[in-house]
C-alpha positions as CSV (number, residue, x, y, z in Angstrom):
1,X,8.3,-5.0,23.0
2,X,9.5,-7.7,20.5
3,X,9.5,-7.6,16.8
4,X,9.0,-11.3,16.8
5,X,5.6,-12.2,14.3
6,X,3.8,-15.2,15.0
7,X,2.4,-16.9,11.5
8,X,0.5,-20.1,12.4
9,X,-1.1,-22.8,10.1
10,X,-5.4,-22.0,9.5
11,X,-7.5,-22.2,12.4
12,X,-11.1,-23.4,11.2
13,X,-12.3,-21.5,13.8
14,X,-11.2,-18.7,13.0
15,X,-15.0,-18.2,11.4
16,X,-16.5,-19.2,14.8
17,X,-14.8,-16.2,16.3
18,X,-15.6,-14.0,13.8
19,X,-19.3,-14.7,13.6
20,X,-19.5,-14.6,17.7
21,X,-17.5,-11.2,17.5
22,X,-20.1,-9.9,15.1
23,X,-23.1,-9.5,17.0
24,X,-21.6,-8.1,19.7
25,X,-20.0,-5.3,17.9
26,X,-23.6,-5.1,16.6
27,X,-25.0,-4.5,19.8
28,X,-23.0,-1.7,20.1
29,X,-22.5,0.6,16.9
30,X,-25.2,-1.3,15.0
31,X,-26.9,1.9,14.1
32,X,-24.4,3.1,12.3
33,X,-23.3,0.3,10.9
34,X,-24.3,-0.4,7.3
35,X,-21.7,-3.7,6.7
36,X,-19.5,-5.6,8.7
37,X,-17.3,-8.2,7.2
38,X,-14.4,-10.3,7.9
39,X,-10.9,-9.5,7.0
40,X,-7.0,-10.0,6.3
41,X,-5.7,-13.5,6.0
42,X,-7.5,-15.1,8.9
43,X,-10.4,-14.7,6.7
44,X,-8.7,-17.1,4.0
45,X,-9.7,-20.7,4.1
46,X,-6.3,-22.8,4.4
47,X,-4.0,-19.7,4.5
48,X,-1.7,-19.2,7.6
49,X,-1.7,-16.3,9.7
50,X,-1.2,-14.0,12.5
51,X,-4.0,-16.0,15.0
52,X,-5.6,-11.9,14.6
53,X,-9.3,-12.0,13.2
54,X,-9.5,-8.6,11.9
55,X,-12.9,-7.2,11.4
56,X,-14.3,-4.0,9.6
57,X,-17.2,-2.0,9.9
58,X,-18.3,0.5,7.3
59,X,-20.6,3.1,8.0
60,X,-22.1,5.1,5.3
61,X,-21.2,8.4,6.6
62,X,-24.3,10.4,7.3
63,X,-25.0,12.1,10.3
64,X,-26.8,9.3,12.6
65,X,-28.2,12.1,15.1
């Protein structure tokens, strides 16, 4: 495995992906899913970056039955 870290310049579409990700994660876990945002630096306009969009999903921890 290499230990090499790829940083590359902002990728507007980094956006695109996450908002196309989204809904499908929805589709999933969407019923236990109370917010789902985009995260780390891919998520910052202009700011370079491991080409990762990270994505988390909070759930509000009651028993969904």
């Amino acid at each position: 495995m290499s230990n090499v870290i790829r940083i590359v310049p902002y990728d507007p579409n980094w956006p695109r992906v996450y908002e196309e990700e989204k809904p499908v994660i929805l589709q999933q876990v969407g019923h236990i899913v109370c917010s789902i945002n985009h995260i780390g630096s891919t998520s910052v306009p202009g700011l370079a970056a491991k080409p990762i969009v990270d994505i988390i999903a909070g759930v509000d921890g009651k028993d969904s039955g």
